[in-house]
C-alpha positions in Angstrom: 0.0 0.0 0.0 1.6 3.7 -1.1 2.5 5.5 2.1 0.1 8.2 2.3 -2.7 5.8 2.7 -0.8 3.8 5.4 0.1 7.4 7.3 -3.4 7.9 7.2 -4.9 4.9 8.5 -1.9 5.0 11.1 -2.5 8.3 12.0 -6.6 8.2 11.8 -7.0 4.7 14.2 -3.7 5.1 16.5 -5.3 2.4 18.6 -5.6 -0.3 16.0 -2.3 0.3 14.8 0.0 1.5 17.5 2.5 -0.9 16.6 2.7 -0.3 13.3 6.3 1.5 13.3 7.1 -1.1 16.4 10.0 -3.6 15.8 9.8 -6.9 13.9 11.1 -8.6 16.8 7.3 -7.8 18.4 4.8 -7.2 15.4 4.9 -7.9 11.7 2.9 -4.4 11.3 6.7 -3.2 11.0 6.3 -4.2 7.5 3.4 -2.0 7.1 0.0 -2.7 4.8 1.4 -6.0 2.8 -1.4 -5.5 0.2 -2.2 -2.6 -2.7 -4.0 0.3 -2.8 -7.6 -1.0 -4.4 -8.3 -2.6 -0.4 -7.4 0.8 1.4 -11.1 1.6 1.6 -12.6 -1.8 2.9 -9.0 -1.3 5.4 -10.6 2.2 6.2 -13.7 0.7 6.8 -13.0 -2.5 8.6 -10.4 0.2 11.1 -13.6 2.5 11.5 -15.5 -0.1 13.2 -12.7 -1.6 15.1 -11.4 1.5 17.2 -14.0 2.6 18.8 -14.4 -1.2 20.3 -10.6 -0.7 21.5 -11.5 2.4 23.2 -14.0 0.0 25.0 -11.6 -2.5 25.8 -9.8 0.1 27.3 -12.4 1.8 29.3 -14.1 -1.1 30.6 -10.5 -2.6 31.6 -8.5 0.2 32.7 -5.7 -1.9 34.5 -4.9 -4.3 31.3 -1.4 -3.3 30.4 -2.6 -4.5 26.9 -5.1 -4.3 24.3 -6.2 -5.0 20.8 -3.9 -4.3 18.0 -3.1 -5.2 14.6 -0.5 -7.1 14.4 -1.0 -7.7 10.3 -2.7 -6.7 7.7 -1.8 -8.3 4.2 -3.1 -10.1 1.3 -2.4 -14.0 0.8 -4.2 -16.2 -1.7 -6.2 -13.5 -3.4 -7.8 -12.4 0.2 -7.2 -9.9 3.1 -5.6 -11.3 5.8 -5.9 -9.0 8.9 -4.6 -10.6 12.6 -4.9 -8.9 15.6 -3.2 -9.2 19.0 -6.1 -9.6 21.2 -10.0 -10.7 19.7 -13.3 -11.5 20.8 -16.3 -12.4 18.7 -17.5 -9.2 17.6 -14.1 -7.8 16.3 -13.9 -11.6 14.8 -17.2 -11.0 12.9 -16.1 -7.2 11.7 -12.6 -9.0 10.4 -14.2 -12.3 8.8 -16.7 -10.1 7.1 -14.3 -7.6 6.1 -12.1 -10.5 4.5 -14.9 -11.9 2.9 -15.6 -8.9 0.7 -11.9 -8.7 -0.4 -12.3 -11.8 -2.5 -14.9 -9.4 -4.4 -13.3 -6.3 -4.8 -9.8 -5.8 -6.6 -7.0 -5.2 -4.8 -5.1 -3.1 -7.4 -7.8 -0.6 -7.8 -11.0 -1.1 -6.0 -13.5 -1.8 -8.2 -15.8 -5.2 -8.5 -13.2 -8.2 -9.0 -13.1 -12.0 -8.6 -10.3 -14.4 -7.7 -7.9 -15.1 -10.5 -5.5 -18.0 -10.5 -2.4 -17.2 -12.8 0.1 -19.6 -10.8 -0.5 -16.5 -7.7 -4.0 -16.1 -6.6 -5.2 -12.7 -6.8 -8.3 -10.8 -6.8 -8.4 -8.7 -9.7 -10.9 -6.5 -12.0 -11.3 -7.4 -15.7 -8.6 -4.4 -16.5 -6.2 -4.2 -13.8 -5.8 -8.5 -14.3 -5.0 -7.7 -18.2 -2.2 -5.6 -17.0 -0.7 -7.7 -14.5 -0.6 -10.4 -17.2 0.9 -8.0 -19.4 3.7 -7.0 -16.7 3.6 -11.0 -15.8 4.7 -12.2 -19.7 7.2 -8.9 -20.0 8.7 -10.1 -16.7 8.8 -13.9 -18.3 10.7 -12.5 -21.5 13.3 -10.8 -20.1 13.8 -13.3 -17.6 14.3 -15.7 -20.4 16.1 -13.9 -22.6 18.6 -13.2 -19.7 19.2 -17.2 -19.1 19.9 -17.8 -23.1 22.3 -15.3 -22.6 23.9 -16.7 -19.4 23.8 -20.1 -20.8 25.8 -18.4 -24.3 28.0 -17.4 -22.0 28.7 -19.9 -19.7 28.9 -22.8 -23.0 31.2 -20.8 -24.7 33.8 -19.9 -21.6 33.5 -24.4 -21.0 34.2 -24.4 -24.3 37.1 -22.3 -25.3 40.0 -23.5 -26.1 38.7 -26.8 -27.3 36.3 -27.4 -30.2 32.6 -25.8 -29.6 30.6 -28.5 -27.7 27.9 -27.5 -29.7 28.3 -27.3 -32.9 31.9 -28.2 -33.1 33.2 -24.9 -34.4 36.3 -23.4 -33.8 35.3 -21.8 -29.9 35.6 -18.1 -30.5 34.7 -18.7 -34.2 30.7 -19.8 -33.7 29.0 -16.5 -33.5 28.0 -16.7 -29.9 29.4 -13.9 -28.5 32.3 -15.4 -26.7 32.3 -12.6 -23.4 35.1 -12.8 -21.0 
């Protein structure tokens, strides 16, 4: 998620996320928001609902040293994911309701999506799924063209000096691009 929308949520529900700029060693809200910016209002929402119910926690249990946080907020298998340190069945029922809508919104831009299974799971509009394939098969070429270029490479320095194992040419003489 960009930074101003995890400032704001930080700064808008310092209850709920307290711990956000806390240390890995305690949280994994050290990482911030693990998901993109199409889930920041559902996130807004969700944190709406759930601060005030701190505040509660806090009021009605003054000597608790303490209380409910989130300790991480992330997508995983196309889904929101958000954990909290402390929960009781209402904040349960906010959460599972909150992470049942994120399977139908996209998390790129917020608009209406659906679950898309492209070797990652992801919940995606009709539009922002075209791009990510479009980033994905970019990605995929250049990643391929960089291993036939290694693999050049790497055949024709086990191969010089002795006939091309190959094609049997003379070693700097094949057209490979012999590269020291």
């Amino acid at each position: 998620m960009k930074e101003e929308f995890d400032k704001k949520l930080v700064e808008a529900f310092p209850l709920l996320y307290g711990d956000r700029h806390a240390s890995k060693q305690s949280t994994a809200m050290c990482w911030g928001f693990s998901c993109n910016d199409g889930w920041f209002e559902i996130i807004w929402n969700l944190s709406s609902k759930l601060e005030p119910l701190i505040q509660k926690f806090i009021d009605e249990n003054p000597a608790a040293e303490v209380h409910p946080r989130a300790s991480q907020v992330k997508e995983k298998f196309g889904g929101l994911r958000f954990y909290m340190t402390h929960i009781n069945d209402e904040i349960r029922d906010l959460i599972g309701e909150t992470e049942a809508l994120s399977y139908k919104i996209c998390e790129d831009c917020g608009k209406p999506g659906e679950e898309r299974d492209a070797g990652w799971i992801f919940t995606h509009c009709d539009g922002c799924h075209e791009n990510w394939e479009e980033r994905r098969n970019n990605s995929l070429l250049k990643a391929a063209n960089k291993v036939m270029s290694d693999y050049k490479n790497t055949f024709q320095k086990l191969a010089h000096g002795s006939p091309c194992l190959g094609c049997g040419c003379n070693p700097c003489d094949c057209g490979w691009g012999y590269e020291e």
